[in-house]
C-alpha positions as CSV (number, residue, x, y, z in Angstrom):
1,X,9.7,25.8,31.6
2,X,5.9,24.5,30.5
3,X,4.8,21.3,30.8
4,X,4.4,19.9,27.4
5,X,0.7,18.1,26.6
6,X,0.7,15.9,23.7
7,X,-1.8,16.4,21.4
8,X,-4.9,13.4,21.7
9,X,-4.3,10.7,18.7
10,X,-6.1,11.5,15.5
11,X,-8.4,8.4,14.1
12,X,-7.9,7.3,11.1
13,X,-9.5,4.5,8.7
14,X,-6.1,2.8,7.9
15,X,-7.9,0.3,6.1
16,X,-9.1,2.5,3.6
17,X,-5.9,4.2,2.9
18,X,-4.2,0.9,2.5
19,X,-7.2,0.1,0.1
20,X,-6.6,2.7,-2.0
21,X,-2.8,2.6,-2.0
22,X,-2.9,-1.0,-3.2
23,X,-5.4,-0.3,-6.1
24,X,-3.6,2.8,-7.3
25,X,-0.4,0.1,-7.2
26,X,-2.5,-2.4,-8.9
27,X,-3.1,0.5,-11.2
28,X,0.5,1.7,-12.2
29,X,1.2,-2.3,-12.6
30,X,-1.4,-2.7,-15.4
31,X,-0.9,0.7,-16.9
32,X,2.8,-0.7,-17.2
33,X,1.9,-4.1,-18.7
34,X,1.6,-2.4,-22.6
35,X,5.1,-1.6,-22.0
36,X,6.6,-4.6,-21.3
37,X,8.9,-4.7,-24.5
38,X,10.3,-1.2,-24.0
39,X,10.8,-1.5,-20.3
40,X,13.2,-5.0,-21.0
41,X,15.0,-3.3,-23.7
42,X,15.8,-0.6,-21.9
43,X,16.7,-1.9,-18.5
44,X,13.3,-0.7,-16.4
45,X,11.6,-4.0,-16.0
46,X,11.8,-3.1,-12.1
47,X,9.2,-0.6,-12.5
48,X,7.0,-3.3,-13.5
49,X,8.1,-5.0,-10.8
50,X,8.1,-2.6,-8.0
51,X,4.6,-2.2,-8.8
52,X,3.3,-5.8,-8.6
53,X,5.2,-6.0,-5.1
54,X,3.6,-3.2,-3.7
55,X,0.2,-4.7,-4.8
56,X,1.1,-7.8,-3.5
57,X,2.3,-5.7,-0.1
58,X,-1.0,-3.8,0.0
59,X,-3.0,-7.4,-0.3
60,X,-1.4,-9.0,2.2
61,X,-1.5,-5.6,4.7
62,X,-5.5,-5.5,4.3
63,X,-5.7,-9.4,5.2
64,X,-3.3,-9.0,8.1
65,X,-5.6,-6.1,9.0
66,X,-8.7,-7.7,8.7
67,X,-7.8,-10.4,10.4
68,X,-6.6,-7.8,13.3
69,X,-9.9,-6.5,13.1
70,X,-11.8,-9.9,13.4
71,X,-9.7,-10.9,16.5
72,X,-10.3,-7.5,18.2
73,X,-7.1,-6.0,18.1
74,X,-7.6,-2.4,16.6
75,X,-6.7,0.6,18.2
């Protein structure tokens, strides 16, 4: 039976894709706002709010992660 070789890790700039998944939640959460009325009348309000926690997730990941960075622990 061959040996199996893993593959060498592929580098990524995590910090970018974080950026950009925050803004495009930031986004959804402002392109919701006009809505506000409809969503509470018709029981959807959490899309609103699934949208302002996953901006607020993507906020706190990039400080966590810059502060990773300043300290020297990236990969």
């Amino acid at each position: 039976m061959p040996e199996l070789v893993t593959p060498p890790a592929v580098r990524i700039n995590a910090r970018r894709i974080v950026a950009a998944g925050t803004v495009l939640w930031f986004a959804a959460f402002v392109a919701l706002l006009p809505f506000y009325g409809w969503l509470g009348r018709h029981h959807h309000r959490i899309w609103l709010e699934t949208c302002l926690a996953g901006w607020i997730l993507g906020v706190l990941g990039l400080a966590i992660m810059s502060r990773h960075r300043r300290i020297g622990r990236t990969v």
